[in-house]
ZATILUM-485531 format. One record per residue: residue in one letter; z, x, y of N, C-alpha, C in turn. Coordinates in Angstrom, 3 decimals, always signed. Atoms other than C-alpha are relative to their C-alpha. Layout:
N
<kolke "a",<Z,X,Y>,<Z,X,Y>,<Z,X,Y>> ...
This chain:
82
<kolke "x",<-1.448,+0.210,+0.017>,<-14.343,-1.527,-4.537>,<+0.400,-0.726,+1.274>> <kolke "x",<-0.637,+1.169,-1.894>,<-12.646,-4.284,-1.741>,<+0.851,+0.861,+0.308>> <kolke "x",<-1.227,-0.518,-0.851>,<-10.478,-3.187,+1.014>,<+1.202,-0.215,-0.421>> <kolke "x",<-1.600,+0.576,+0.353>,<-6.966,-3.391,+0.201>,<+0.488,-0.156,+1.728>> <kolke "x",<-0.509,+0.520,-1.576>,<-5.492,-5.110,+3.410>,<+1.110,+0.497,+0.103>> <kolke "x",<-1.066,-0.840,-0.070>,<-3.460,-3.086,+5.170>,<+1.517,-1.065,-0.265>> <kolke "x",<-1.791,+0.905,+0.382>,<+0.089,-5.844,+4.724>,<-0.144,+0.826,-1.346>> <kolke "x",<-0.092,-0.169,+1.300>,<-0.469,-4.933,+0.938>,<+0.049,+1.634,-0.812>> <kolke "x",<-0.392,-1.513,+0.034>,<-0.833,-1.139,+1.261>,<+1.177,+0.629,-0.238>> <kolke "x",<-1.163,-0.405,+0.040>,<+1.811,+0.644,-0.066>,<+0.266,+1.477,+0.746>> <kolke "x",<-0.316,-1.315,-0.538>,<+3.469,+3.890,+1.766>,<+0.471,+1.069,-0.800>> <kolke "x",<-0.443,-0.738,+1.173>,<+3.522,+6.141,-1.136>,<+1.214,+1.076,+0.341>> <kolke "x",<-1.204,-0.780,-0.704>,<+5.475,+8.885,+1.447>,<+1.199,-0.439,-0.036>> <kolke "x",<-1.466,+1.084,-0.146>,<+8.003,+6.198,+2.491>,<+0.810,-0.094,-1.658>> <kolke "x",<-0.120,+0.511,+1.713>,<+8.031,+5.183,-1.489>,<+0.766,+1.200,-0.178>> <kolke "x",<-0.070,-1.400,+0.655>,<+8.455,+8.756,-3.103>,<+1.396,+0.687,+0.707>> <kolke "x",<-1.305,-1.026,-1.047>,<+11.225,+9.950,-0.053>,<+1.506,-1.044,-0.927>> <kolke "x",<-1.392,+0.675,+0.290>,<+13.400,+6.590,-1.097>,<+0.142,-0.181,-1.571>> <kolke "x",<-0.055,+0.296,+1.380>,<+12.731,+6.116,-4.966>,<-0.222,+1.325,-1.025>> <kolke "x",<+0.438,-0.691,+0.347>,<+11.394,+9.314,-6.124>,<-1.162,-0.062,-0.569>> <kolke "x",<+2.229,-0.016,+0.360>,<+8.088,+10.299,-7.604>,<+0.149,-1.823,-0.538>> <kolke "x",<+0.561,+1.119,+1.109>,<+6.354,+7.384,-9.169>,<+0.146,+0.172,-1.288>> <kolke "x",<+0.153,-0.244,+1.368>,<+5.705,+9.201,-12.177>,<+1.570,+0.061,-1.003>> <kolke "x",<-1.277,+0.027,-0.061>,<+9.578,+9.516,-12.478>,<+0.385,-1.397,-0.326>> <kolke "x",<-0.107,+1.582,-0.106>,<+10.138,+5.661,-12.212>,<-0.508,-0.404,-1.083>> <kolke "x",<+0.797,+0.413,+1.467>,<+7.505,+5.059,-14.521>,<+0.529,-0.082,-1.571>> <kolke "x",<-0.035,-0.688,+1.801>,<+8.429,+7.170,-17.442>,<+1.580,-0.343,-0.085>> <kolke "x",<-1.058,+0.512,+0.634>,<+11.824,+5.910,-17.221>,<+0.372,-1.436,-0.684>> <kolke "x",<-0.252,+1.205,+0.725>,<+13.532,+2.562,-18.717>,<-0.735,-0.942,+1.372>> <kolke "x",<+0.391,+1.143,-0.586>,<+12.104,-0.467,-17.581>,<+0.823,-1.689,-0.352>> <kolke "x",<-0.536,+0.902,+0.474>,<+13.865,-3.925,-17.505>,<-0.775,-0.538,-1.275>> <kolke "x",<+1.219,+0.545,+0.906>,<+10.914,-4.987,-19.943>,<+0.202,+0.130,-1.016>> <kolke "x",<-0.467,-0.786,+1.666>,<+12.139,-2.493,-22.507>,<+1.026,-1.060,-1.019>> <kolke "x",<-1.318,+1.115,+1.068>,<+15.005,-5.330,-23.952>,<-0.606,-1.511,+0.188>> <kolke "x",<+0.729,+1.402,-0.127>,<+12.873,-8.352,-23.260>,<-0.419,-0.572,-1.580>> <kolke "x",<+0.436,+0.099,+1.040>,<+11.784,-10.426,-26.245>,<-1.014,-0.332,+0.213>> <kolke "x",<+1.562,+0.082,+0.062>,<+8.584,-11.355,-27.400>,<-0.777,-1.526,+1.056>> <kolke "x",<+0.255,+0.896,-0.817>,<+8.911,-14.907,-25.763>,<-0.236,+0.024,+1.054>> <kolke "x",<-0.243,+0.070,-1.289>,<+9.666,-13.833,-22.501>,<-1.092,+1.439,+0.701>> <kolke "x",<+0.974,-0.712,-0.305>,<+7.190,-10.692,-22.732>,<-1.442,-1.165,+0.271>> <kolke "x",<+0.987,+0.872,+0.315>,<+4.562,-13.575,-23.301>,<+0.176,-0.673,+1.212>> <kolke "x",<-0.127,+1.111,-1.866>,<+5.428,-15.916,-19.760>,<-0.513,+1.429,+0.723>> <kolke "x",<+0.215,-0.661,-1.050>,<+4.911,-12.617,-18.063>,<-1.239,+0.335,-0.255>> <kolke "x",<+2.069,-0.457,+0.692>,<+1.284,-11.628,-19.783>,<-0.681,-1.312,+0.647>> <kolke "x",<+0.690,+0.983,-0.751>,<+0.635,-15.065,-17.925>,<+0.286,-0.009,+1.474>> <kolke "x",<+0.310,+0.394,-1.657>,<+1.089,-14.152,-14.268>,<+1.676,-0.547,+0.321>> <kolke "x",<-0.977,+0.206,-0.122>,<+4.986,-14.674,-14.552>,<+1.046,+1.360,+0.538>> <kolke "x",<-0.652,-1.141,-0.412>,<+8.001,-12.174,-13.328>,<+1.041,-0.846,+0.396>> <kolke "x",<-1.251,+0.407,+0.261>,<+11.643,-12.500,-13.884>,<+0.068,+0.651,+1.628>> <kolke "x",<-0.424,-0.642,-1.124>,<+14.190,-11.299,-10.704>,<+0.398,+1.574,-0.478>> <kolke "x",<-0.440,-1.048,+0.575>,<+15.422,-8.257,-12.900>,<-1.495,+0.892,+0.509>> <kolke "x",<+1.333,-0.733,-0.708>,<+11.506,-6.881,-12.291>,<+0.090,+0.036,+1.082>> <kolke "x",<+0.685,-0.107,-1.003>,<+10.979,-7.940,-9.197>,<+1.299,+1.212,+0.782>> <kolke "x",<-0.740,-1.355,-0.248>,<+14.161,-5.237,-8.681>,<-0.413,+0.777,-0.156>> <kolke "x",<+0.550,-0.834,+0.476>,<+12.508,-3.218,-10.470>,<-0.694,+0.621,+0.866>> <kolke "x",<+1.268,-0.443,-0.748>,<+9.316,-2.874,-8.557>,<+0.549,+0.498,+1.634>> <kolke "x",<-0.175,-0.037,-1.556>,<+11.339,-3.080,-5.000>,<+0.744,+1.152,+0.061>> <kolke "x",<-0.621,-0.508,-0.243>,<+13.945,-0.788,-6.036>,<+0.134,+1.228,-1.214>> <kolke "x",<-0.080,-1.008,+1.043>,<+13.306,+1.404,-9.208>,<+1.337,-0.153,-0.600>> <kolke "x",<-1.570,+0.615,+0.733>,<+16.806,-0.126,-10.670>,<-0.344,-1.208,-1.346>> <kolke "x",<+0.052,+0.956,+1.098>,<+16.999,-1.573,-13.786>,<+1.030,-0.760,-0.283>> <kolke "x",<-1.349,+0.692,-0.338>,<+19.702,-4.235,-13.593>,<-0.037,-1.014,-1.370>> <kolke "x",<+0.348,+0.404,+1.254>,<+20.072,-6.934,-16.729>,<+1.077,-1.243,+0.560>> <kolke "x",<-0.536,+1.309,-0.257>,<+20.957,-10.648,-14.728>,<-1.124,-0.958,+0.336>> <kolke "x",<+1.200,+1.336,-0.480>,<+17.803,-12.943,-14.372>,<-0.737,+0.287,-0.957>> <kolke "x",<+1.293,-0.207,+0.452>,<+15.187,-12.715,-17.146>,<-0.773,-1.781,-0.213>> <kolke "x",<+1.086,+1.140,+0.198>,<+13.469,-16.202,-16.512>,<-0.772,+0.060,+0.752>> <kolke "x",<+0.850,+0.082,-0.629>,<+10.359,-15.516,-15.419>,<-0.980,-1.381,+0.642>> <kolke "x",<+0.505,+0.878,-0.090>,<+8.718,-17.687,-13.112>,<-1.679,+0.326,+0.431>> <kolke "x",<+0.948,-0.442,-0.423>,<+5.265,-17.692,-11.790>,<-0.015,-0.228,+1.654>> <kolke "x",<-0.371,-0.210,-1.672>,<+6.474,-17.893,-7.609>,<+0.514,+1.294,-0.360>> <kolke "x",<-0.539,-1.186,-0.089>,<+8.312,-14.872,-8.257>,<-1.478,+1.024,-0.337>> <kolke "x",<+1.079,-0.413,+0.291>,<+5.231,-13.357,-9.594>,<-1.083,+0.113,+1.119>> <kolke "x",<+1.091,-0.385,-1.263>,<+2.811,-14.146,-6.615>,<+0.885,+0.337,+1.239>> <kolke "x",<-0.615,-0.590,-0.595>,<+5.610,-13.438,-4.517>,<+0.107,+1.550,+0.270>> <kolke "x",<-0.437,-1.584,-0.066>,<+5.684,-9.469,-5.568>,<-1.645,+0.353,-0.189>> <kolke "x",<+1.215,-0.267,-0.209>,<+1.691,-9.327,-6.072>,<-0.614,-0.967,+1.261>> <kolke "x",<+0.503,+0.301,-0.672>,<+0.674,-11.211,-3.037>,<-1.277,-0.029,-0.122>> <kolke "x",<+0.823,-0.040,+0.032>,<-2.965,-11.441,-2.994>,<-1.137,+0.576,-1.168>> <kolke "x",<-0.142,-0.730,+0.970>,<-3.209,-10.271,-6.463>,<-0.790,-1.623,-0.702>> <kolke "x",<+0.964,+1.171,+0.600>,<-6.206,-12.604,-8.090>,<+1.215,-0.203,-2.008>> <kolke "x",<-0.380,+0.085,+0.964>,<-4.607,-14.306,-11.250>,<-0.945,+0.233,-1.544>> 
């Protein structure tokens, strides 16, 4: 298994104090959930709208950007092989 470099490490403590559990986050709605099939499909290629990338930063599901691009995408996976 490779190192995960510490920049890319997440602070699950930090995480969990400001968002709550993970598992919490998870199992709730996701912007994804009202997406259509087109726009599920750009993201199965390495794409990510701004509504996600809320998502992921802030556990908020908001419903004003779904054009995924693929900068936004390596933007929120950084070092994240395509």
């Amino acid at each position: 298994m490779a190192a995960v470099e510490p920049s890319l490490q997440v602070d699950w403590e930090a995480f969990t104090e400001k968002q709550g559990s993970i598992r919490t986050i998870l199992s709730g709605p996701c912007p994804c959930d009202t997406c259509n099939e087109i726009v599920r499909w750009q993201c199965s290629q390495n794409a990510a709208c701004a509504d996600f990338s809320t998502f992921v930063n802030s556990g908020k599901v908001v419903n004003k950007d779904r054009f995924p691009t693929r900068e936004r995408w390596h933007r929120l996976f950084r070092g994240s092989d395509d």
